[in-house]
Every structure is written in C-alpha cells, then in structure tokens.
Biopython code that builds the backbone (N, CA, C, O; Angstrom):
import numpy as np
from Bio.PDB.StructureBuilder import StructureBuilder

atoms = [
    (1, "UNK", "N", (81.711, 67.887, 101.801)),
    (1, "UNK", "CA", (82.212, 68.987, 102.576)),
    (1, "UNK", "C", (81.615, 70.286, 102.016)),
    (1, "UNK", "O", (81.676, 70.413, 100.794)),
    (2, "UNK", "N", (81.115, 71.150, 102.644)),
    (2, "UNK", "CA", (80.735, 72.363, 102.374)),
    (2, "UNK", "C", (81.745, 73.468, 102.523)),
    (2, "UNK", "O", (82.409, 73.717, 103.529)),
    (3, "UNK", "N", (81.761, 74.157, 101.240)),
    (3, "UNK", "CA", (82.382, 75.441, 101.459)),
    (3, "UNK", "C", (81.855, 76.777, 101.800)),
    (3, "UNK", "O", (81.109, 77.105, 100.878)),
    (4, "UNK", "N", (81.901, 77.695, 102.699)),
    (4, "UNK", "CA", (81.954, 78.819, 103.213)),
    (4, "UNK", "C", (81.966, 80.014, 101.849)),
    (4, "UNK", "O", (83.078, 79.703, 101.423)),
    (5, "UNK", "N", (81.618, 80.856, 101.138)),
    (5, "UNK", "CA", (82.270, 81.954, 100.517)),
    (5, "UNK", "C", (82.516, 82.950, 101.273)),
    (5, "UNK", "O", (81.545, 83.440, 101.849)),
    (6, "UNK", "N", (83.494, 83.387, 101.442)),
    (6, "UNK", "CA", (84.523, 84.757, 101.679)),
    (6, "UNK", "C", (84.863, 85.167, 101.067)),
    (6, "UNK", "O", (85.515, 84.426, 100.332)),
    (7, "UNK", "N", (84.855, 86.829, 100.604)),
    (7, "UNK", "CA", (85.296, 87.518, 99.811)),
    (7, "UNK", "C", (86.713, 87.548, 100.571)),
    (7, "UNK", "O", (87.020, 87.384, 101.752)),
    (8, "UNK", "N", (87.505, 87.846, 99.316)),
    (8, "UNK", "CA", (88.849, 88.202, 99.513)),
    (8, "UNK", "C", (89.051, 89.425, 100.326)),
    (8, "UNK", "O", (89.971, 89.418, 101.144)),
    (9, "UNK", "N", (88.172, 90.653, 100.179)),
    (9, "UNK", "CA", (88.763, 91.916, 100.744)),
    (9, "UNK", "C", (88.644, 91.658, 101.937)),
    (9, "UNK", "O", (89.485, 91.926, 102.794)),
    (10, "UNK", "N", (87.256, 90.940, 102.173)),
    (10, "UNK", "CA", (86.477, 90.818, 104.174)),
    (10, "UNK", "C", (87.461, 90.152, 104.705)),
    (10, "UNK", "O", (87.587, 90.419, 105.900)),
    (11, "UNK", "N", (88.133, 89.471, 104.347)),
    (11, "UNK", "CA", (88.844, 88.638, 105.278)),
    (11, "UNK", "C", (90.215, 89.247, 105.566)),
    (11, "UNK", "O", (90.864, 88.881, 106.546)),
    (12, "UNK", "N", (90.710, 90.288, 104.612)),
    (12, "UNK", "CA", (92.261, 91.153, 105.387)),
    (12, "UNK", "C", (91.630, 91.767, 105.905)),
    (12, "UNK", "O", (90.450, 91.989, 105.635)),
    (13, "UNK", "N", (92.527, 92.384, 107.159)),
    (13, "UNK", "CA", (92.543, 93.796, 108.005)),
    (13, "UNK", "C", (93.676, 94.700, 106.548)),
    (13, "UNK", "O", (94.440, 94.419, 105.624)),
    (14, "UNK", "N", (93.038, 95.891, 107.258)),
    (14, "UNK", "CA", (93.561, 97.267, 106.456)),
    (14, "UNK", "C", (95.476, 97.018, 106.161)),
    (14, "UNK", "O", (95.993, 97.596, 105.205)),
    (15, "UNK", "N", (96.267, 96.184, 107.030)),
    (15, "UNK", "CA", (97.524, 96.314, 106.778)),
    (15, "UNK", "C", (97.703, 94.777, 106.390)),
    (15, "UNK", "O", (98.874, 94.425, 106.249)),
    (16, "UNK", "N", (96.719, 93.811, 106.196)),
    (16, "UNK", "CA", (97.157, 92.706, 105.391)),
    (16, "UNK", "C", (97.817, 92.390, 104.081)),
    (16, "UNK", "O", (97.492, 93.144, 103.164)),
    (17, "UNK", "N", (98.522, 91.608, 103.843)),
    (17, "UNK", "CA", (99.139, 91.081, 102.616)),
    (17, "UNK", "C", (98.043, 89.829, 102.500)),
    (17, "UNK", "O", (97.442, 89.221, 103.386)),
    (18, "UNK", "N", (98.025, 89.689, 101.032)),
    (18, "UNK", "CA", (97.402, 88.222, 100.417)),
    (18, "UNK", "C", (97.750, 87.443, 99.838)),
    (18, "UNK", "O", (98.101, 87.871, 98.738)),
    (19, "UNK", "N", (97.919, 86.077, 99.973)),
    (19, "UNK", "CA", (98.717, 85.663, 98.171)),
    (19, "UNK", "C", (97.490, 85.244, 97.980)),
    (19, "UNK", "O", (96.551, 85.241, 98.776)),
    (20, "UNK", "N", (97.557, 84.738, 96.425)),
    (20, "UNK", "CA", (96.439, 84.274, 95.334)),
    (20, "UNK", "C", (97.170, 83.452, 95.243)),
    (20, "UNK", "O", (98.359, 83.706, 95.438)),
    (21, "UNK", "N", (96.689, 81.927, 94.856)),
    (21, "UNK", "CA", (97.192, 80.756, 94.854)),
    (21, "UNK", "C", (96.609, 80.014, 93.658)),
    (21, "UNK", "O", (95.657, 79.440, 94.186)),
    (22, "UNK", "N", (96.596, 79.703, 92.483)),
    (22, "UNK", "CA", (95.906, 79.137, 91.639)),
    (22, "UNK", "C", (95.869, 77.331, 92.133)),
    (22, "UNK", "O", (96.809, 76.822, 92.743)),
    (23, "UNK", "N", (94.626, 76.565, 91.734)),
    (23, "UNK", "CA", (94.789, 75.548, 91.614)),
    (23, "UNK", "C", (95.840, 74.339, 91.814)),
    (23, "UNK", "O", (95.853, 73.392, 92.600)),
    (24, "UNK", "N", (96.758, 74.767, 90.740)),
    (24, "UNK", "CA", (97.793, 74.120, 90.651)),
    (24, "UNK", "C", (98.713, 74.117, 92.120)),
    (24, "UNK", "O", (99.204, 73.108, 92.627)),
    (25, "UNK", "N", (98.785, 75.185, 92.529)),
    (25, "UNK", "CA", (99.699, 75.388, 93.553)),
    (25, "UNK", "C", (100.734, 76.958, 93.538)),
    (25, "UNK", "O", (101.470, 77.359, 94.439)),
    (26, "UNK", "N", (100.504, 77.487, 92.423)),
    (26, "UNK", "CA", (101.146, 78.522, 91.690)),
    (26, "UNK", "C", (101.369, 79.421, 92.399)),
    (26, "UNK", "O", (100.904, 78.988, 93.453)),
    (27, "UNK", "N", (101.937, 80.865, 92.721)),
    (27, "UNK", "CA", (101.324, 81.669, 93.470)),
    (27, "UNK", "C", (101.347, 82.882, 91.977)),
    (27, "UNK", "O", (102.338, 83.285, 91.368)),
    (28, "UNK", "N", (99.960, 83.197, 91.750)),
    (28, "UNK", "CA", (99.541, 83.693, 91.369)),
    (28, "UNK", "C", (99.483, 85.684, 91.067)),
    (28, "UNK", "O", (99.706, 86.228, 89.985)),
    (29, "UNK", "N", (99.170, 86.297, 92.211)),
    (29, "UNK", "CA", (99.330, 87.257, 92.860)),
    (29, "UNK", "C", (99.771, 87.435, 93.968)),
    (29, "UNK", "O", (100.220, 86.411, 94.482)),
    (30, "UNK", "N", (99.841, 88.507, 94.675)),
    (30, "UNK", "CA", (99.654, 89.299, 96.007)),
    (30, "UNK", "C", (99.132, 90.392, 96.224)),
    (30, "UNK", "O", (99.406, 91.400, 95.572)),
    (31, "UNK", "N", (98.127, 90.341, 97.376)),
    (31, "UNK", "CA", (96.870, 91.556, 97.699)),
    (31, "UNK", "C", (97.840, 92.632, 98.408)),
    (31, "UNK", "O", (98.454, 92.140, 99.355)),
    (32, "UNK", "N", (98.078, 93.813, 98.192)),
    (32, "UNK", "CA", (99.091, 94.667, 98.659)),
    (32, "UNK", "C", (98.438, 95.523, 99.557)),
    (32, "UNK", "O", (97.445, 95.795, 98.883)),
    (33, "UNK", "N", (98.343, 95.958, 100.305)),
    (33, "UNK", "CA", (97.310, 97.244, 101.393)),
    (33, "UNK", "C", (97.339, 98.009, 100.753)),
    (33, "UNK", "O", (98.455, 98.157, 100.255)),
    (34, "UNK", "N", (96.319, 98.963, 100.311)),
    (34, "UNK", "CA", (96.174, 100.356, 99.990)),
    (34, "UNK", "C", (96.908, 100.965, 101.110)),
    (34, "UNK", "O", (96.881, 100.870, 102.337)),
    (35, "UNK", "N", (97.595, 101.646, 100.204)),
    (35, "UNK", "CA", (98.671, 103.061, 100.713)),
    (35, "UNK", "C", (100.107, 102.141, 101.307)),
    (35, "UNK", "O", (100.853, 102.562, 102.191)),
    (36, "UNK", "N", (100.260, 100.873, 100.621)),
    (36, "UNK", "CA", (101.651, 99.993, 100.297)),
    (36, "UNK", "C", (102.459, 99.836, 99.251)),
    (36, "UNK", "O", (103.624, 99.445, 99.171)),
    (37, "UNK", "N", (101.508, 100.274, 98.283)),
    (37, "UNK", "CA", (102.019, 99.374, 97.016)),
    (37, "UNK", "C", (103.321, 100.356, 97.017)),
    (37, "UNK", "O", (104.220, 99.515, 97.048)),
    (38, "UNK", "N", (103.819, 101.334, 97.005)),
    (38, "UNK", "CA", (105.014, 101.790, 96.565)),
    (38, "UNK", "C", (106.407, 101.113, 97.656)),
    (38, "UNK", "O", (107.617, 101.216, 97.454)),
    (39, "UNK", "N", (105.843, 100.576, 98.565)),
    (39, "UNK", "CA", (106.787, 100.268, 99.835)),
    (39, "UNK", "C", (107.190, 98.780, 99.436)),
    (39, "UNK", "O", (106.514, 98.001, 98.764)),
    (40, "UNK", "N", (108.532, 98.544, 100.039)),
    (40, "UNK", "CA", (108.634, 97.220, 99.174)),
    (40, "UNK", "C", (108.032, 95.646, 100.522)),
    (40, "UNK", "O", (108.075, 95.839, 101.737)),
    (41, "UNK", "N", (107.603, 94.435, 99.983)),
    (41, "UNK", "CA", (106.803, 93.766, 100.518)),
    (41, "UNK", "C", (107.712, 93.058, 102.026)),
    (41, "UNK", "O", (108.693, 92.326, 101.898)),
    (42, "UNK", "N", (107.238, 93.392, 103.128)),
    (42, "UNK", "CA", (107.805, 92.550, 103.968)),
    (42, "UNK", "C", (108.671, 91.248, 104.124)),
    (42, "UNK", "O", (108.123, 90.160, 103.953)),
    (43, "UNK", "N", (109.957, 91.320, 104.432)),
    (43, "UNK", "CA", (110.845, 90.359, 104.694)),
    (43, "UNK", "C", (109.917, 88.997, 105.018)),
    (43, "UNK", "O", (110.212, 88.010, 104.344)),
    (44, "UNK", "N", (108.913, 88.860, 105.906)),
    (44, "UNK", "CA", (108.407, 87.532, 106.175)),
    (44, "UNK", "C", (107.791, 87.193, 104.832)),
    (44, "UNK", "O", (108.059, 86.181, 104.184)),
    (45, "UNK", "N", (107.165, 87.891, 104.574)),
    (45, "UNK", "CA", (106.238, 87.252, 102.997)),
    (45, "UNK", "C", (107.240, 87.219, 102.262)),
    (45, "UNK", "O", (107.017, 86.336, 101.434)),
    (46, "UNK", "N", (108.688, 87.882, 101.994)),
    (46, "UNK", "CA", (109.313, 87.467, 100.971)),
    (46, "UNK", "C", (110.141, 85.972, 100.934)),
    (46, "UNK", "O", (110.447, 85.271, 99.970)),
    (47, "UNK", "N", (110.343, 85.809, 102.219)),
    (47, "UNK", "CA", (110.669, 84.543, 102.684)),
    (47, "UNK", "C", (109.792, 83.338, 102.259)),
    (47, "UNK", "O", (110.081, 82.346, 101.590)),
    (48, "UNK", "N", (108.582, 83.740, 102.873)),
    (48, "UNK", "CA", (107.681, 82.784, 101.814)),
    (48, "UNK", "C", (107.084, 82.239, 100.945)),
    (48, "UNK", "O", (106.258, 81.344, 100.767)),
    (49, "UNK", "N", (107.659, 82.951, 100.430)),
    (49, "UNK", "CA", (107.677, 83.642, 98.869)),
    (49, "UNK", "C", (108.688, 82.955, 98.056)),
    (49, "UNK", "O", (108.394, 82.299, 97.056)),
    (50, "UNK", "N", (109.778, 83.099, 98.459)),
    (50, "UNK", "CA", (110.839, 82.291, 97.893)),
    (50, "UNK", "C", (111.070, 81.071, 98.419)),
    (50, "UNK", "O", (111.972, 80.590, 97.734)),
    (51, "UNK", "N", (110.705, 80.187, 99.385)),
    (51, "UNK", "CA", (110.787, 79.135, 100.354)),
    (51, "UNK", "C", (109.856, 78.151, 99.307)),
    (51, "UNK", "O", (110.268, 77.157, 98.709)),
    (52, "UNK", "N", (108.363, 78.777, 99.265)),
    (52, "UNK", "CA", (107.422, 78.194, 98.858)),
    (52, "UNK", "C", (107.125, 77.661, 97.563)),
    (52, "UNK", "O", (106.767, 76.568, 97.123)),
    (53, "UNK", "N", (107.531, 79.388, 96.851)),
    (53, "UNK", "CA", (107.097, 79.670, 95.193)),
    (53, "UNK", "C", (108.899, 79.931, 94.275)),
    (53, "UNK", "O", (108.996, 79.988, 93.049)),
    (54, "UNK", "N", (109.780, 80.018, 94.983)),
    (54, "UNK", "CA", (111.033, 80.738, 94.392)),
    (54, "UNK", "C", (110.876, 81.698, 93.362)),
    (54, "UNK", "O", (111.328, 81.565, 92.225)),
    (55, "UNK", "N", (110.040, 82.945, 93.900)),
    (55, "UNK", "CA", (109.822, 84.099, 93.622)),
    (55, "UNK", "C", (110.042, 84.956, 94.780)),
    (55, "UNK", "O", (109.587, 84.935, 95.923)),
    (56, "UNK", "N", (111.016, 85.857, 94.060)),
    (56, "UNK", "CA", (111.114, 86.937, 95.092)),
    (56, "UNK", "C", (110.671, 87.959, 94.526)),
    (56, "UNK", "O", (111.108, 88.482, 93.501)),
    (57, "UNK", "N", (109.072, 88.548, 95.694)),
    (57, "UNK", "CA", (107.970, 89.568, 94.931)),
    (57, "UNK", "C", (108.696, 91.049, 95.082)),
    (57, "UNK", "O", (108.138, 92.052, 94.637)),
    (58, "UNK", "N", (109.695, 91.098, 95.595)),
    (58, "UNK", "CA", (110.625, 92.144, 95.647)),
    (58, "UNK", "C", (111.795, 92.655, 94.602)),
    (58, "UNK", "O", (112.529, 93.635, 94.482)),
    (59, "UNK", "N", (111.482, 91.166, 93.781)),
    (59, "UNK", "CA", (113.075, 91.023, 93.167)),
    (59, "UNK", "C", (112.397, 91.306, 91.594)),
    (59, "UNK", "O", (112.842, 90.482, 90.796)),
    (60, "UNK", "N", (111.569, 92.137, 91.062)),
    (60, "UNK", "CA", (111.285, 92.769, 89.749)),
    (60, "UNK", "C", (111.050, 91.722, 88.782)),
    (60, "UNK", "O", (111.317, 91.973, 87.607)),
    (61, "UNK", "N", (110.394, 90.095, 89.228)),
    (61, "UNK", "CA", (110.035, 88.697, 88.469)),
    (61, "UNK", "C", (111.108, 88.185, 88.156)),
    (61, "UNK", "O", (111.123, 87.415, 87.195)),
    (62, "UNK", "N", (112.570, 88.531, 89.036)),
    (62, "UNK", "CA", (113.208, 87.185, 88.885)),
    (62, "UNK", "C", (113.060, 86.296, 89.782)),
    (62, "UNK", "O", (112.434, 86.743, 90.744)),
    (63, "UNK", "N", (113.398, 85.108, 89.897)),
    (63, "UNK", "CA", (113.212, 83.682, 90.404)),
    (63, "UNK", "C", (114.359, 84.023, 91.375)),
    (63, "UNK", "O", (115.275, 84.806, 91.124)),
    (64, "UNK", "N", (114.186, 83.325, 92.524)),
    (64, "UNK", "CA", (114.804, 83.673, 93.926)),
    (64, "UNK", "C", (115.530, 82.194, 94.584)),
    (64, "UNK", "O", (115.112, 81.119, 94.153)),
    (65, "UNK", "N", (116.709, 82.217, 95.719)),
    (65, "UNK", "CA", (116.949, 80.696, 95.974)),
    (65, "UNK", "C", (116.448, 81.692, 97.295)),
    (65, "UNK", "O", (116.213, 82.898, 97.226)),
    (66, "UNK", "N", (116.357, 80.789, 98.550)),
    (66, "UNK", "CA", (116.718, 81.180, 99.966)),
    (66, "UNK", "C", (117.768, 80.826, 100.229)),
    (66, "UNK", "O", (118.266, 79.771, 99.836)),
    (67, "UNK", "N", (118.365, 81.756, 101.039)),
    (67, "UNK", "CA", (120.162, 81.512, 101.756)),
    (67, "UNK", "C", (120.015, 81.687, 103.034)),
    (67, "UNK", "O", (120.986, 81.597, 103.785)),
]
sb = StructureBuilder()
sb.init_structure("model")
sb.init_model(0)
sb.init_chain("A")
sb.init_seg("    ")
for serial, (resi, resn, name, xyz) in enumerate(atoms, 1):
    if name == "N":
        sb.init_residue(resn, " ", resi, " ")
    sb.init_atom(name, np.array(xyz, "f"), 0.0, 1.0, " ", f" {name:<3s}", serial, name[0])
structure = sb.get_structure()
C-alpha cells in the first residue's frame, strides 16, 4: 500500500481543530486555529475527546468520564 504525504497544516481549513494520534492509539495533541487558542475547545471535539481518549482537553489534564 502506498502512502500519500500531507502536511498537517495543508490539510486544515483556517477554523480547523486537529488531534495528533501517536501510534499506539494515544491522543497525543490538538492543532488549535490561530486566533483560538485562548477560547475554550468545542463541545463536539470535547466529546470526542472524552468518548475516545477520556481526556477532557478543556478540563486543565484531568481525565474525563462521558455522562
């Protein structure tokens, strides 16, 4: 199978979110939009966020349940 390279930036639009995903399955980071980072991260990504990774990227690195 051949892989494609894509840079990370080319592939968001200007109001995208990113996660970084290590290997393992981890979630790693999140790509924040310039002129976001002070705003706190959208309800859908936090959902998936905690669904996926039980991190809530809102919640200052504590570990999250969903309710």
């Amino acid at each position: 199978m051949s892989h494609k390279l894509l840079e990370f930036r080319e592939s968001l639009t200007s109001s995208d979110y990113g996660l970084i995903v290590g290997d393992q399955g981890e979630l790693k980071g999140i790509w924040i939009p310039e002129g976001k980072q002070e705003d706190c991260i959208p309800d859908s990504i936090v959902s998936l966020c905690v669904a996926k990774f039980g991190i809530d990227p809102n919640g200052n690195g504590h570990s999250a349940v969903l309710q």
